[in-house]
C-alpha positions in Angstrom: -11.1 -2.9 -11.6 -9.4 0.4 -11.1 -9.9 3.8 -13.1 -7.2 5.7 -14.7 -4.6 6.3 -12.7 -3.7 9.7 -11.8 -0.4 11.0 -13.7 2.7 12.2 -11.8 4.0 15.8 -11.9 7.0 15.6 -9.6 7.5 19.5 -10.1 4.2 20.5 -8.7 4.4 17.9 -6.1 7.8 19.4 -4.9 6.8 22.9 -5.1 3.3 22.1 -2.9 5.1 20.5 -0.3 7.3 23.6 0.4 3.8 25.0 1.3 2.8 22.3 3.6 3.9 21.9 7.4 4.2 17.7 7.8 3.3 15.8 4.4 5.9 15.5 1.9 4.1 15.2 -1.4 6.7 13.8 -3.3 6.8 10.2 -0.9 3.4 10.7 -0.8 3.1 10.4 -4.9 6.0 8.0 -5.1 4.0 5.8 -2.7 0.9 6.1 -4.4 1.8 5.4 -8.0 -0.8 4.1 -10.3 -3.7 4.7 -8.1 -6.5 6.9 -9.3 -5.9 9.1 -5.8 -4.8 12.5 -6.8 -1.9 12.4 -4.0 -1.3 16.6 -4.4 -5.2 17.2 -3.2 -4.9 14.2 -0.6 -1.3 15.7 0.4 -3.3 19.1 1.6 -6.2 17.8 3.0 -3.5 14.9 5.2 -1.7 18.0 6.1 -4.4 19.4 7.2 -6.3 17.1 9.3 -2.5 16.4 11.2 -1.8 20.0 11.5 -5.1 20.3 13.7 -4.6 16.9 15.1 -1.0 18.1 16.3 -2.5 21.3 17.9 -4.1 19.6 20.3 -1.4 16.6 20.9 2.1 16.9 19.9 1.9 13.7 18.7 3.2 14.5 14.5 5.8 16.7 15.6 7.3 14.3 17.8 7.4 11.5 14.6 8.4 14.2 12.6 11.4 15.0 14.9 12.0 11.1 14.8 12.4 11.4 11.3 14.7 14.1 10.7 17.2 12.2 13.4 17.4 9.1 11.2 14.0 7.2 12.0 14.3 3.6 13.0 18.1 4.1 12.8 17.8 6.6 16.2 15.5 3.7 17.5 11.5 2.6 18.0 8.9 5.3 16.5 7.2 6.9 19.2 4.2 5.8 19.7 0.5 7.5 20.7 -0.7 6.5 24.4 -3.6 4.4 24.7 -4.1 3.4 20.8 -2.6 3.4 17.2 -3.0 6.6 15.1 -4.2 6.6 11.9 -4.9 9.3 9.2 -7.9 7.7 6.8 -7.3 9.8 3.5 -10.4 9.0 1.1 -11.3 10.0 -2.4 -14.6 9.5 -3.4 -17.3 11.1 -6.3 -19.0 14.3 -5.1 -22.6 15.2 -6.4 -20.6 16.1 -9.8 -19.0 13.6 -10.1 -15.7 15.1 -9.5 -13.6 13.4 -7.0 -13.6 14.9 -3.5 -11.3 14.1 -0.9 -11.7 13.9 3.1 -9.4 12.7 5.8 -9.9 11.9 9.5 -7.5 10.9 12.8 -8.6 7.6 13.9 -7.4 5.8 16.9 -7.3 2.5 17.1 -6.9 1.2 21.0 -6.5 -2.6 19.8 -3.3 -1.8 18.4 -1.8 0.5 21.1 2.1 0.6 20.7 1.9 0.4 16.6 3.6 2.7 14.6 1.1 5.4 13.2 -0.3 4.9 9.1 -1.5 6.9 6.6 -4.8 5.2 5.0 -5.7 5.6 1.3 -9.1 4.3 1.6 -11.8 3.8 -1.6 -14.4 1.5 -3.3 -13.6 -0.5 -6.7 -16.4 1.2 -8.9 -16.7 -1.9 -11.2 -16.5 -4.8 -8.3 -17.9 -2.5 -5.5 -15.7 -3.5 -3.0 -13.9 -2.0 -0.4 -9.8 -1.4 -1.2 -7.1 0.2 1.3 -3.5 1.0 1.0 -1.8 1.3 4.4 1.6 3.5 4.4 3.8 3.9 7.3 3.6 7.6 8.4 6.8 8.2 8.7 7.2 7.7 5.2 5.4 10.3 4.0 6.7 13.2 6.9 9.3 15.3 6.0 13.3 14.9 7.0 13.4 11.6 4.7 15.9 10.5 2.3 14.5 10.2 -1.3 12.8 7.2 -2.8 13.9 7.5 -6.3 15.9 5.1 -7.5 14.8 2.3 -3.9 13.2 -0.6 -3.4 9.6 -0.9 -1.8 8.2 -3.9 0.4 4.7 -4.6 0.0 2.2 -7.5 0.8 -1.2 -7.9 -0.9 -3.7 -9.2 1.2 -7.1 -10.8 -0.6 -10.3 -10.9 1.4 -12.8 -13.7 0.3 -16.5 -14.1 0.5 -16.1 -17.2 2.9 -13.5 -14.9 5.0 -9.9 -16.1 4.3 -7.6 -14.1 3.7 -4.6 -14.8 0.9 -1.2 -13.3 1.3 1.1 -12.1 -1.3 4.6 -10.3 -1.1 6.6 -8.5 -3.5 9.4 -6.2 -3.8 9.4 -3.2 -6.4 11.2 0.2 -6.9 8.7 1.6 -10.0 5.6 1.6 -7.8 3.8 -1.2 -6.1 0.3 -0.2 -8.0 2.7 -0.6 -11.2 3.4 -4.4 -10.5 0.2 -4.6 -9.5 -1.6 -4.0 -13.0 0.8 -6.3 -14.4 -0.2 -9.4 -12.6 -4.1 -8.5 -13.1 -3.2 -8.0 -17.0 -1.8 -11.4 -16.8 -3.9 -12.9 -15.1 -6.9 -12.3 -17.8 -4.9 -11.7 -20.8 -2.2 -14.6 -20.6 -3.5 -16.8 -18.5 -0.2 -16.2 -16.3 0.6 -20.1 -14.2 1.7 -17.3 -11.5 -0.8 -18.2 -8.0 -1.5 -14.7 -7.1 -2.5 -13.5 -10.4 -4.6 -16.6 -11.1 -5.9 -16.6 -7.5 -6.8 -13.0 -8.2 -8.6 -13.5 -11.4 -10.7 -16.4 -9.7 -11.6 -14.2 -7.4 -12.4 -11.1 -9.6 -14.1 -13.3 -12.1 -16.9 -14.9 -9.3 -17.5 -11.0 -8.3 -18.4 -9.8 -11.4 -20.3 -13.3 -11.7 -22.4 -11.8 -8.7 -22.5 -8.2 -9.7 -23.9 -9.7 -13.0 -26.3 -12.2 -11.5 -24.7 -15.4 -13.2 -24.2 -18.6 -10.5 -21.0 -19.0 -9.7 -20.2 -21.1 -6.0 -16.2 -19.9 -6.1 -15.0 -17.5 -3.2 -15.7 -14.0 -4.7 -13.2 -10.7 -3.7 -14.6 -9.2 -0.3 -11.8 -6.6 -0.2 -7.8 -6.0 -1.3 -5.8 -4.5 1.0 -2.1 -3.8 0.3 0.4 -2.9 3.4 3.4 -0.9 2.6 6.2 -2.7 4.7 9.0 -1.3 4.5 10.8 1.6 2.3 14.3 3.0 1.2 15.6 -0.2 0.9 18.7 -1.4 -1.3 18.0 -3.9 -3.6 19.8 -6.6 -1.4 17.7 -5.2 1.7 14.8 -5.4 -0.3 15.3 -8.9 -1.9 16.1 -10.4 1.7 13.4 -8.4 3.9 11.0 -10.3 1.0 12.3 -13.2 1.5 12.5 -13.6 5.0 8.7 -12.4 5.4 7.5 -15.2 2.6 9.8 -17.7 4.7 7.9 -16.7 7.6 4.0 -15.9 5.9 3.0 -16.4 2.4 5.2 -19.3 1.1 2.4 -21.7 -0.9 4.3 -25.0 0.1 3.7 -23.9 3.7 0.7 -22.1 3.9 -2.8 -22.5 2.5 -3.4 -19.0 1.9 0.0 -18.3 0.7 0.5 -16.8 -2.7 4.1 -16.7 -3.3 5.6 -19.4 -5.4 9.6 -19.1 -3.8 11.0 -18.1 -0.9 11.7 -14.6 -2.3 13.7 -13.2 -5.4 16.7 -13.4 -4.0 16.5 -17.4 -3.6 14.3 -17.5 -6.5 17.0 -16.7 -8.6 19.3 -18.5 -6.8 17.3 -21.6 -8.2 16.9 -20.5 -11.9 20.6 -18.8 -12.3 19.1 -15.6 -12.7 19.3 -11.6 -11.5 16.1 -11.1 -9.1 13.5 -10.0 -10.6 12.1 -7.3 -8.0 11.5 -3.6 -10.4 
């Protein structure tokens, strides 16, 4: 599903980012782990694209200033008037098939009074759909604390063929894209009784069925989108922030398009009498 995914160097990304005005490339590749995004060429072309954005605005330098005070612990994010900003970052083949890399302000006036994202926007070669990761921008502006050694909130969000939508949450502090691999791999190679990775296979297996021109009725993937929710976290904030949005979204005893099989790590493990499991 994915290509190989682009290799870390924390050096380089800490030396570019004393170059560049807004992005921090180090939250940028710490966010982006695992994906086949090379997050030091999409760190200079988002710098970039806010840089000239900001000329004409304000608008970054204001977050940015948010940041540096503490971010949501000095209060709300500011917010753009009249719509939601977003900076689409997207990597794609060029002519040689070298990957080439563009990004664009969007605003989006149906979600006026949403914090502003970063999106990491590209097309699964093998399944040809359409795959997004959405970060918070503040996360990846300079002024924040490290993310080594934190937890990470994500949530999963698979788009079907007949339009439904299935909902997955997880906690990690390795990488989300990390955690991710290891549910597809089990999925196909160990038949894992885990829903999301065998709702995923289904799903993966009836694309390819298409792409391939075999019959298959079952929903196919339409599109994966995974949200970054929340970052920094401790690994009790991280356990109960999961916990509290499965309670509320993706618990599979509630909801039909739920994918998470416990009410979080936390009370996961309080079942089995074990540590949580979030890494």
């Amino acid at each position: 599903m994915f290509s190989p995914a682009f290799k870390p160097d924390w050096p380089a990304a800490a030396e570019l980012g004393r170059q560049l005005r807004f992005v921090d490339p180090v939250a940028l590749m710490h966010l982006s782990r695992g994906l086949t995004f090379n997050p030091l060429r999409s760190a200079e072309v988002l710098d970039d694209v806010l840089i000239h954005f900001n000329e004409t605005s304000g608008y970054v330098a204001e977050v940015e200033t948010w940041v540096r005070a503490g971010g949501l612990q000095a209060g709300a994010c500011p917010v753009y008037p009249g719509g939601r900003i977003i900076a689409d970052v997207r990597e794609a083949a060029n002519a040689e098939g070298k990957a080439a890399h563009t990004a664009a302000i969007l605003k989006e006036t149906r979600e006026a009074g949403i914090a502003p994202a970063v999106f990491l926007s590209m097309v699964s070669p093998l399944l040809d759909v359409a795959m997004r990761v959405e970060l918070p921008m503040r996360a990846i502006l300079h002024g924040n604390p490290t993310l080594a050694g934190t937890y990470t909130l994500y949530l999963h969000t698979l788009f079907t063929s007949e339009g439904e939508a299935y909902l997955y949450y997880g906690i990690t502090k390795r990488g989300w894209n990390i955690r991710f691999h290891e549910h597809t791999r089990a999925a196909v190679a160990t038949a894992s009784k885990r829903l999301f990775a065998r709702t995923l296979n289904a799903l993966i297996d009836a694309r390819i069925a298409e792409r391939t021109g075999r019959a298959d009725d079952r929903p196919k993937l339409a599109g994966l989108v995974t949200t970054i929710c929340a970052t920094g976290l401790s690994r009790r904030e991280a356990h109960d922030a999961e916990a509290a949005m499965v309670e509320k979204y993706s618990l599979a005893s509630k909801y039909p398009l739920g994918l998470n099989m416990i009410s979080g790590s936390a009370t996961g493990a309080r079942r089995t009498g074990q540590s949580p499991s979030g890494n």
